[in-house]
C-alpha positions in Angstrom: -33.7 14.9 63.3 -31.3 12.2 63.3 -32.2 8.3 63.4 -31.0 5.5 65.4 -28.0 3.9 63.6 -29.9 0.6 63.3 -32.3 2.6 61.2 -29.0 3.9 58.9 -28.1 0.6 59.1 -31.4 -0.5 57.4 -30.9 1.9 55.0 -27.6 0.7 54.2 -29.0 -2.8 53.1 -31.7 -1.1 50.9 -28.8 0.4 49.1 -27.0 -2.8 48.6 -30.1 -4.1 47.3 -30.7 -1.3 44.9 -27.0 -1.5 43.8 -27.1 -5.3 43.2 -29.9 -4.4 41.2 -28.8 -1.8 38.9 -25.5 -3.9 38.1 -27.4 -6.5 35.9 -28.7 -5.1 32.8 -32.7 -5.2 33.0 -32.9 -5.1 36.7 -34.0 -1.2 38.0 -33.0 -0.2 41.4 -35.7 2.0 41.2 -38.1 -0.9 41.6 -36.1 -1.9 44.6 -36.3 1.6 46.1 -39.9 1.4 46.0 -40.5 -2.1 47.6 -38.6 -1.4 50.2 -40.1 2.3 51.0 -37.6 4.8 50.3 -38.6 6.0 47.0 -40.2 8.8 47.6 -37.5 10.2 50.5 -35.2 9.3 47.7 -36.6 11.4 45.5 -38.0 14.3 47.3 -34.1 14.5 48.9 -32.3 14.1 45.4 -35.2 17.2 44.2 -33.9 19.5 47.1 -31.0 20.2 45.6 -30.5 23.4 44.7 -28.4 27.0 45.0 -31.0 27.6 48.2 -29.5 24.6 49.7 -25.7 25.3 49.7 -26.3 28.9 50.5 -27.4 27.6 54.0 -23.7 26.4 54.6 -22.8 30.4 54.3 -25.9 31.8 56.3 -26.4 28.6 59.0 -23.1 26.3 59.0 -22.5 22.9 57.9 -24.4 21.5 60.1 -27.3 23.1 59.0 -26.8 22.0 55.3 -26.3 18.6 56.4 -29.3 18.2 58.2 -31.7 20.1 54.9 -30.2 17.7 52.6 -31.1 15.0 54.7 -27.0 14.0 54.4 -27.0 11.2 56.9 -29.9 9.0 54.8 -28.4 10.1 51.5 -24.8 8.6 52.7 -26.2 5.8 54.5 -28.0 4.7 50.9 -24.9 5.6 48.8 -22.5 3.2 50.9 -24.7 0.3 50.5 -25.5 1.3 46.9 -21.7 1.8 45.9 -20.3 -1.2 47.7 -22.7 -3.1 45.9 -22.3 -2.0 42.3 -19.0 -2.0 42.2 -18.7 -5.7 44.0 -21.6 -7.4 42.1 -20.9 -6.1 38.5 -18.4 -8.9 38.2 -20.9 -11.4 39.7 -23.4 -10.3 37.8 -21.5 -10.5 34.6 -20.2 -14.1 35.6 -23.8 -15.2 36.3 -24.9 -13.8 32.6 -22.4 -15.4 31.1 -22.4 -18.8 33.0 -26.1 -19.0 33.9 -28.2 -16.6 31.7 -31.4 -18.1 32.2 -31.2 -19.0 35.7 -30.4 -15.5 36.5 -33.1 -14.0 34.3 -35.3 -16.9 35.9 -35.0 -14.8 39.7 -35.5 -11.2 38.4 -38.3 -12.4 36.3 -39.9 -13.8 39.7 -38.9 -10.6 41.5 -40.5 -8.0 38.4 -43.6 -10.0 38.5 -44.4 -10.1 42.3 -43.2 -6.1 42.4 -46.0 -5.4 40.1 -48.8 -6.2 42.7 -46.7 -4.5 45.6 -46.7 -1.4 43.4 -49.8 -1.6 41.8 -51.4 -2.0 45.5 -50.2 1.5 46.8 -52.7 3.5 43.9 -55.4 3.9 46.1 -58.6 5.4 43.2 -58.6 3.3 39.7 -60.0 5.8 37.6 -60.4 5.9 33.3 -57.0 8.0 33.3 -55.4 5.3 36.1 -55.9 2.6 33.7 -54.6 4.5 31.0 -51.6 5.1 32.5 -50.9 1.9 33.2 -51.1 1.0 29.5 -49.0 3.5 28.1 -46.4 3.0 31.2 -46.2 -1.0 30.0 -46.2 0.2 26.2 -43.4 2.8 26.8 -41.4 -0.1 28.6 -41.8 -3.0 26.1 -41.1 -0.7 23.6 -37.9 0.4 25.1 -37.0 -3.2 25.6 -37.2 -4.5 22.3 -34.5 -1.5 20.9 -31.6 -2.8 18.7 -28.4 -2.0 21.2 -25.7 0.5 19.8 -22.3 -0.5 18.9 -20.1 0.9 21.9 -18.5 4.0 21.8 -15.9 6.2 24.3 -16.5 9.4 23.2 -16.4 11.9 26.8 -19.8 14.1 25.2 -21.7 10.4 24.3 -20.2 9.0 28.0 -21.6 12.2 29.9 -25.3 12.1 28.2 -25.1 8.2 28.8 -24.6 9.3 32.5 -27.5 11.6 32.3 -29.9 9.7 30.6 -29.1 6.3 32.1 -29.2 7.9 36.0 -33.0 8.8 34.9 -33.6 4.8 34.0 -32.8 4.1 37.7 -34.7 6.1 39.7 -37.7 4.5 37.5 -39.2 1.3 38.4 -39.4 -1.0 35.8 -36.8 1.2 33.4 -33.5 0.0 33.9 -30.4 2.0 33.8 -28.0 -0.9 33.1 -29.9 -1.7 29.6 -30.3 1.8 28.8 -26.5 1.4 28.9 -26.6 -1.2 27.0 -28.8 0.0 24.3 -26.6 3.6 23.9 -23.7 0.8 23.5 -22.1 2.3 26.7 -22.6 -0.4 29.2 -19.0 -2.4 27.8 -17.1 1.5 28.2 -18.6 2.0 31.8 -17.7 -1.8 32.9 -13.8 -1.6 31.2 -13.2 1.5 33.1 -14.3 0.4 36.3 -12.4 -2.6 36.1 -9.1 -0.8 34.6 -9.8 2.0 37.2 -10.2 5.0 34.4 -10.7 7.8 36.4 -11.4 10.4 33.9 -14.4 8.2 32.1 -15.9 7.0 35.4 -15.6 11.2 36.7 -17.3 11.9 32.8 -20.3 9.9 33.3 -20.8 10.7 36.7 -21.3 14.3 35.8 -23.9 13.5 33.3 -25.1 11.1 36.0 -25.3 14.1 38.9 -27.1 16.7 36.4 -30.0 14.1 34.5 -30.6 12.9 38.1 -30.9 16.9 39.8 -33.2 17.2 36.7 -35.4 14.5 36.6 -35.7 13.8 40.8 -37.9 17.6 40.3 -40.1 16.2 37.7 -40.6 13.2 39.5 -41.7 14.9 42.7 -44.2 17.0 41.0 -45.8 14.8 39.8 -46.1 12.4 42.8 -47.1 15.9 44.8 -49.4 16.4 42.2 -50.8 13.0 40.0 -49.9 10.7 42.7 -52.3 8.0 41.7 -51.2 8.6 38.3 -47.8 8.5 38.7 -47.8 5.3 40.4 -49.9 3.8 37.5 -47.4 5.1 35.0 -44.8 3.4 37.4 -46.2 -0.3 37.8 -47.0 -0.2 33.3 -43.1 0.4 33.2 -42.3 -3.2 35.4 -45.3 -4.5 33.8 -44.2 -3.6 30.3 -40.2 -4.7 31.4 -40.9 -8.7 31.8 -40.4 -8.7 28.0 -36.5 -8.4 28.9 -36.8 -10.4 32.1 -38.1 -13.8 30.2 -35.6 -16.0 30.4 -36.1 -17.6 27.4 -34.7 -16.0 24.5 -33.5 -16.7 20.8 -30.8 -14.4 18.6 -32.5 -12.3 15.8 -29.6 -10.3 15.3 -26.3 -10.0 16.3 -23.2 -7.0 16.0 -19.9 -7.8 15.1 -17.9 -6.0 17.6 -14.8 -5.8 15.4 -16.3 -4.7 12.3 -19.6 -3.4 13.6 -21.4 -4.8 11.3 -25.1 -6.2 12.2 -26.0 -9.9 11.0 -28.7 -12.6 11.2 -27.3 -14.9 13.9 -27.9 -17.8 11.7 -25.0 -17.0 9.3 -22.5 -16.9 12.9 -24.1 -20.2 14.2 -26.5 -23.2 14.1 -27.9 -22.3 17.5 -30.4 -20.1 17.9 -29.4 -17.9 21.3 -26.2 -16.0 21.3 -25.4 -16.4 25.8 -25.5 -20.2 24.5 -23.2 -20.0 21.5 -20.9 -17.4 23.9 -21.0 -20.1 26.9 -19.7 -23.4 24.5 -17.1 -21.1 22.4 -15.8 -19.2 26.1 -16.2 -16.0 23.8 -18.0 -13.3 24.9 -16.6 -10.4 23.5 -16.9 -11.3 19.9 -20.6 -10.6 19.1 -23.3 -8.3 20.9 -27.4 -9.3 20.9 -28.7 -6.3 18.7 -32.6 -7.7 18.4 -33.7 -11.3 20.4 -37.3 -12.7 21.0 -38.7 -13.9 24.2 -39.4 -17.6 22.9 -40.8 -20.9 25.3 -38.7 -22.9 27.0 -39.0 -26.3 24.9 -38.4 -24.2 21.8 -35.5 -23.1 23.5 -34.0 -25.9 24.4 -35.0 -27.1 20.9 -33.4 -24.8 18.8 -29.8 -24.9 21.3 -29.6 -28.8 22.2 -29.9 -28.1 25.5 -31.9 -28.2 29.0 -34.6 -26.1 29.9 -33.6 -25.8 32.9 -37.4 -25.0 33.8 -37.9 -26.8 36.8 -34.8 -24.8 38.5 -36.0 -21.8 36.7 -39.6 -22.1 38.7 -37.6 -22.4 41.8 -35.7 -19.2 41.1 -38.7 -17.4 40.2 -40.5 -18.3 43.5 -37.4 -17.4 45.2 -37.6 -13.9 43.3 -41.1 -14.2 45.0 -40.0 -15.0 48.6 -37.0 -12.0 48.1 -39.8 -8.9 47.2 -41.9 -10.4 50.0 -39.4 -9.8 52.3 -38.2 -6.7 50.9 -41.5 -5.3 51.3 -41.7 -6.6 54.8 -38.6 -4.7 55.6 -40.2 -2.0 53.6 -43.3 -1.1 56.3 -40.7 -0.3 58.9 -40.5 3.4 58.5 -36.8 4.2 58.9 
């Protein structure tokens, strides 16, 4: 049954949304999707996927197929989602580069508030609940204290990149742009965007369109099937995820990207956070974060000579609030 294009419309936005999100490294569209109440269409649409489903354009037309794999709200998502990634990756990079903790400052306000709306929809806190919600947070702070990989264009490593990163952002809290960034593919995907390389974006697409057919049937099994416990597990990975989000960080380790070679960031400079050495030298291809420390926001400005910038931080944060709120507002009208 079609929708009224308003409702498309709606849709439309929530992709732009989730593809504004999933350009900034640490920020999961997933998240997004769930806020604003598509999640679980998404996923039970992306799951339906199968040999069954084409063979209905043979038996039953086009038309038929279109309407089974819900076509109209998986385009109407897509447009806003691709419009968006492709526009904002260069914003989003500018803003890293430029404002690091200002930008980390809004998606730290936006993770934290997305926890409750999550966390609100398990309806039974059971003994297995709460431990779900443990290991879902351990999982995620884990994952974002990993050393990143030195970069690498290899079509095999690009394609399992795809696949494994595509899985990160249909996951709240797990983001596919620092999974990227971890496998030390986030650099190859953004160069051939911007140069237009067909071949590697077609390469990690692929592995993009088979992790996601995968995982989308795992994830609706176990919403049909642990629902409460799957949305446990969920709000432990944003839970576990502010670790990346604080905006406050100092440089353990950094990588050499012409040598490869890892080093304390002490011996490369006398400030201790690498976005701040990278914003005065107007380099930021030289060296890559490999392991970093969520620190406070005096020592921070401490150890770089610098402002705090904590009061404008605190405003960005509540306006991460005031965005979530609003998302979720948009999010109880069923489209």
């Amino acid at each position: 049954m079609l929708r009224p294009f308003k409702d498309y419309l709606l849709i439309s936005l929530k992709g732009i949304a989730m593809g504004a999100a999933d350009a900034v490294p640490g920020v999961s569209g997933g998240t997004i999707a769930f806020i604003s109440g598509i999640y679980e269409e998404l996923i039970t649409t992306i799951s339906n996927v199968n040999l069954t489903l084409f063979k209905t354009i043979k038996t039953e037309g086009l038309k038929a197929f279109w309407v089974k794999a819900n076509g109209p709200f998986v385009l109407a998502l897509l447009v806003g989602i691709l419009i968006s990634f492709v526009s904002f990756m260069s914003l989003a990079k500018y803003l890293m580069e430029q404002h690091p903790v200002l930008i980390w400052s809004f998606f730290f306000g936006l993770i934290v508030v997305s926890i409750y709306f999550v966390g609100k929809q398990i309806t039974s806190w059971k003994p297995l609940t709460i431990i779900a919600v443990i290991i879902g947070a351990a999982i995620a702070y884990y994952v974002t204290s990993l050393p990143s990989l030195t970069a690498n264009n290899n079509p095999w490593f690009l394609f399992l990149a795809g696949a494994i990163a595509i899985c990160a952002m249909i996951l709240p809290g797990i983001y596919g742009s620092f999974i990227l960034v971890i496998l030390g593919a986030y650099k190859a995907l953004s160069n051939a965007i911007n140069d237009f390389d067909l071949k590697k974006i077609a390469i990690f697409a692929l592995g993009a369109i088979v992790g996601l057919l995968s995982f989308s049937k795992l994830l609706k099994w176990l919403f049909k099937n642990y629902h409460n416990t799957t949305l446990a597990l969920l709000t432990g990975f944003i839970l576990g995820s502010l670790n990346k989000m604080w905006p406050w960080k100092q440089t353990l380790t950094v990588m050499n990207e012409d040598n490869g070679k890892e080093v304390p960031f002490h011996v490369v400079s006398d400030l201790g956070t690498l976005s701040v050495f990278q914003k005065n030298e107007n380099d930021f291809d030289s060296y890559k974060t490999v392991i970093e420390q969520s620190i406070s926001p005096f020592r921070y400005a401490e150890i770089n000579n610098t402002d705090h910038q904590i009061y404008l931080a605190i405003a960005l944060m509540i306006a991460g609030f005031l965005t979530i709120f609003i998302l979720e507002k948009v999010g109880a009208k069923k489209v």
